[in-house]
N, C-alpha and C positions, 0 to 999 in steps of 0.2 A: 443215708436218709436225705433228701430232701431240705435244704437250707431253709429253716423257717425261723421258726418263733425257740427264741433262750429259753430256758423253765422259768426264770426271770421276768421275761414278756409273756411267756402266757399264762401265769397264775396272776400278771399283773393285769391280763385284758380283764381276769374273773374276777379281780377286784374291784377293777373300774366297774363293773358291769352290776355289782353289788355286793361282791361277797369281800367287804371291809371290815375292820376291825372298829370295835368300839372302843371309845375314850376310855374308859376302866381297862380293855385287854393293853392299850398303848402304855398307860401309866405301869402295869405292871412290868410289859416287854420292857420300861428305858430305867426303872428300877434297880438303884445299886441292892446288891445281892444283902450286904449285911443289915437292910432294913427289913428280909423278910421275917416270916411271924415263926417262933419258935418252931423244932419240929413235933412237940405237943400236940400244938396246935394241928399245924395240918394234918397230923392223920389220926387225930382224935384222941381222948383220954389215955393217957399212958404213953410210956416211950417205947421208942420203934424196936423191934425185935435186930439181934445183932448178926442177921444171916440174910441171904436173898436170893433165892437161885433164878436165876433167867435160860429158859427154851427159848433160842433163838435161829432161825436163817443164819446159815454161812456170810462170813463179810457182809453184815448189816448192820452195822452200828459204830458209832463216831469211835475214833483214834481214841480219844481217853474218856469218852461218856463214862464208862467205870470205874475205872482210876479216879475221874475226876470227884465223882456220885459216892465212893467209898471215902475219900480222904475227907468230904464235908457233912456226913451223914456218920461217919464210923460204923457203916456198916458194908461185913464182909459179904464180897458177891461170886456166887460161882455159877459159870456160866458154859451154858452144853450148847450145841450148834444140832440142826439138822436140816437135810436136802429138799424135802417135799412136805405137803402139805399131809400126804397119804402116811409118810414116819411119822407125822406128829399124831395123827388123828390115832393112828393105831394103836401107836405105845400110850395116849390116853383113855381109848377106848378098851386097852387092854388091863386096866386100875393101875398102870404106874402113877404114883404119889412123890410129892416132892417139890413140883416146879410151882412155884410162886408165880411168875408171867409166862405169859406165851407167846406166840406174834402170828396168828394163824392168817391167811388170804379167806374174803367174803366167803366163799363157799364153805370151807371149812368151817364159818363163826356157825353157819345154818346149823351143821351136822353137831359140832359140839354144844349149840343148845338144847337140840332134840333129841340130844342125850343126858341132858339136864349134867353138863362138867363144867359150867362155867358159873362164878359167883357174880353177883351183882357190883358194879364199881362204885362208890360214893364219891359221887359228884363234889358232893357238898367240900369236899377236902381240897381239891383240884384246883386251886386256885389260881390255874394260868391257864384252864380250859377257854377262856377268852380268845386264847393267842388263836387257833382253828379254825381254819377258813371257811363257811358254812357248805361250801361246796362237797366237803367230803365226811359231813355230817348227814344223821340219816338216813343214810344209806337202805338197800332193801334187807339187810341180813341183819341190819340192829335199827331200826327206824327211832329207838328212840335214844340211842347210844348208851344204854344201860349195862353193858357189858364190856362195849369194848373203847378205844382211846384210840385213834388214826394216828399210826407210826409213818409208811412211806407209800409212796403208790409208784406202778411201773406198767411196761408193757413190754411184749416179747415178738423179739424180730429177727432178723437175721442178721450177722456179727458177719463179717468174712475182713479179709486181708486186699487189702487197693491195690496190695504192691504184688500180688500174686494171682489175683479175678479177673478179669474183663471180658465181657461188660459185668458192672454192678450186677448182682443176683437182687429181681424184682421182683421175685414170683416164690413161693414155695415148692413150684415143681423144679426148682435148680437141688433139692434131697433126688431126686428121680434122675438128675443127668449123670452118666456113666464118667463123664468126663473127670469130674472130682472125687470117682470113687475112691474111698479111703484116706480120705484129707476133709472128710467133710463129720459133723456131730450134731446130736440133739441129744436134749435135757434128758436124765430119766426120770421124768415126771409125764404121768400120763394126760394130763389136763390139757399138756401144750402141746403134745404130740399126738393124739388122735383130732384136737380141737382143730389145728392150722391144719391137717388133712378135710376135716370136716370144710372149716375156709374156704381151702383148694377148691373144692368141689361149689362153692357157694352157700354152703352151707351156714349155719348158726354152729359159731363154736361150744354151744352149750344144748346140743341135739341130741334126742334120746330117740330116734326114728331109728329101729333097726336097718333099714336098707340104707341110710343116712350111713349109718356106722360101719356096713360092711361096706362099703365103698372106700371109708376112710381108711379102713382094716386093710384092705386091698392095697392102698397106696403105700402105707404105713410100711408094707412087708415088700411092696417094690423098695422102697428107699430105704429098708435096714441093706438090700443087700452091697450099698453105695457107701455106706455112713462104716465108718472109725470102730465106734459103740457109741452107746445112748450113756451118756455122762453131763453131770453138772456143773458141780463148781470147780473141780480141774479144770476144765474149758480152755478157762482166761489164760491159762500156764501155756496152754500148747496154742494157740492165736497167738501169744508175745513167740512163742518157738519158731510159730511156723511149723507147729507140726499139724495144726487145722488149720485150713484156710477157711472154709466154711462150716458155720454153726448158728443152729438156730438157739437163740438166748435171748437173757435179758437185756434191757437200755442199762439199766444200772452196772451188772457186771461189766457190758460193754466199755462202759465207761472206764469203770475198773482198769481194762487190759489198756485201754486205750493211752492210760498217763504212763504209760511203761512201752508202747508200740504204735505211736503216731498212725501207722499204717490201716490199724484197724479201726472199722467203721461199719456206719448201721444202717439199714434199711426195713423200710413197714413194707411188708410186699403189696403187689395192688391189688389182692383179693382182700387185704384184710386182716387182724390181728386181737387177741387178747389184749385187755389192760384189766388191772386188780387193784385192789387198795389191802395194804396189811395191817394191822391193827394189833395193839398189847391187848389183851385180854387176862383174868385170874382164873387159876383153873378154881373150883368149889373144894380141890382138895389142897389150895394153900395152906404152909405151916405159919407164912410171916406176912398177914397180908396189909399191916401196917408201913413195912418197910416198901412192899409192893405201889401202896398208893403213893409214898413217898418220892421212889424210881418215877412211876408215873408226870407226878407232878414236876419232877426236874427236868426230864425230858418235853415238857411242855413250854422252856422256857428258849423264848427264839434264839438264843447264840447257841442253846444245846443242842434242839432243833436243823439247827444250820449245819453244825457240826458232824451231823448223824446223816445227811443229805450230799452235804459234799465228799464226805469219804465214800462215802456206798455210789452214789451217782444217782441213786433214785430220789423223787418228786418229796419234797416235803408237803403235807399237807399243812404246817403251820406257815400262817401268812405272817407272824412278824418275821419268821426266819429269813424270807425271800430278801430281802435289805442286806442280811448280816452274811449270804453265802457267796462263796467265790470259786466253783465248780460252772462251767456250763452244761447242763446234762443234755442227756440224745434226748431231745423230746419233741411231740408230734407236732408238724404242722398245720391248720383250720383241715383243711383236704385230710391228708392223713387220718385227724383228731373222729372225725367222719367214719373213718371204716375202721375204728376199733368198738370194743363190746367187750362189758366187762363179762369177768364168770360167773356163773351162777349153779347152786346148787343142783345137782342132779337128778336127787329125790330122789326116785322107786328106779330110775336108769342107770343110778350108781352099780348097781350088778353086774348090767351089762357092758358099761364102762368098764370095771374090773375086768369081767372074763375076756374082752377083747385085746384090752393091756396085755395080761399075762397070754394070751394068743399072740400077741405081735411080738412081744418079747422072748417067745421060745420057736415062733415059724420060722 
């Protein structure tokens, strides 16, 4: 990528630019910890349920966020990991019961509203919702943040090896060159790989034009026959290996591989790229959604914040964090920041989204 802006510098231009914290969120952020308010208090009448399961993304959350959140709260947390937004929506859409939080990306919050699986969050308990930089509040999938709480934001590029490329891969049509056949990967998630086709072509990565899609379809099945397989979070194992040189992935994982193999590094290609914001949400079939606002509310506290940003590599949405973190993440320069576009819900295209996935995935 392109030497730009720290995540440092550029959550700090959005702050300069207005998205500042107020004097109540600062007093809270510098706040010794044992003058906060009972945990009664925050999440309401009664005391917190002694369990807490968390659906979460693989490698997305801080070194001991749990450890830490279990030894002060005394409550037990267990916690399942999943690859794609499409696992998670499924096995919810399917009535699995149980998970307490979730951490689904914008498009997904759409689809688990307008299946009515998600419960309403009380605000009112939240008492470090201050710390949030207004910039990733509002958003179009929760305009009034009634459901969900901004955990990290990221964007997907291409990862490859310095010490085994040249030139830099710029472009998404380097899945298409023969040259790294079998050394090269994409996610298996379908959003980022028919989207950065869709790119390729100039497209809107959130295009439901059939001709749109069979083009994309088309490329899709040129570059599986180049690509490793389509995998996600192993990735970062085989980049430290050296058994991929090239992969399209995340800034965050990137970053991941990166403190283990100097060598790897990122690039937004020049047509253009996805960026996402992910978010905690409750599903409506929580069993502990006291201890859920609880997690909530501690995760909202910038050293936790910080904490949960620098191990993952992705973008904290909490602006007191940015002070407390000591990670540089891959993140976009002004130009760059330009040709990305978040995802957005599919709607009634989702189908054929679907049937093209599983067409690229068996041609």
């Amino acid at each position: 990528m392109t030497k730009g802006w720290t995540r440092r510098e550029f959550i700090g231009q959005g702050l300069t630019a207005g998205m500042s914290l107020g004097m109540g969120a600062a007093l809270t952020a510098c706040g010794p910890r044992r003058t906060r308010e009972p945990e009664e208090q925050m999440v309401g009448v009664g005391a917190l349920e002694d369990e807490l399961t968390i659906y979460n993304w693989s490698d997305y959350i801080g070194a001991t966020t749990v450890s830490d959140f279990e030894n002060e709260f005394g409550v037990r947390v267990i916690y399942d990991t999943y690859e794609s937004n499409e696992d998670l929506l499924a096995k919810l859409q399917a009535g699995a019961r149980g998970y307490d939080l979730i951490c689904p990306t914008g498009y997904a919050v759409d689809v688990l509203r307008a299946f009515d699986l998600l419960a309403p969050i009380d605000r009112s308990v939240l008492t470090n919702w201050g710390n949030l930089s207004p910039e990733f509040l509002g958003r179009s999938f929760d305009p009034e943040n009634r459901y969900t709480v901004p955990w990290l934001w990221g964007l997907t590029g291409i990862a490859y090896r310095a010490d085994l490329v040249d030139p830099a891969p710029d472009s998404w049509g380097v899945f298409l060159d023969e040259t790294y056949r079998g050394k090269m990967t994409q996610p298996d998630d379908m959003r980022d790989v028919i989207g950065c086709w869709l790119k390729y072509r100039g497209y809107s990565g959130n295009s439901t034009d059939p001709g749109q899609l069979a083009q994309a379809k088309a490329d899709a099945i040129r570059a599986k026959q180049n690509l490793k397989s389509f995998v996600s979070a192993p990735v970062k194992d085989q980049l430290i290996a050296g058994d991929v040189w090239i992969a399209q992935l995340w800034n965050g994982d990137t970053a991941q591989a990166r403190t283990e193999e100097p060598d790897v590094s990122f690039e937004i290609p020049r047509e253009g790229s996805m960026m996402y914001l992910d978010s905690m949400a409750i599903p409506r079939s929580a069993r502990h959604p006291k201890a859920a606002h609880a997690f909530l509310n501690f995760i909202l506290r910038p050293e936790v914040a910080a904490g949960i940003s620098d191990r993952s590599g992705y973008g904290s949405p909490n602006a007191g964090a940015i002070p407390l973190q000591t990670r540089v993440a891959l993140t976009p320069t002004p130009e760059e920041f330009a040709r990305l576009e978040y995802q957005e819900d599919l709607a009634e295209g989702t189908a054929l989204w679907d049937r093209i996935w599983t067409e690229i995935k068996v041609g």
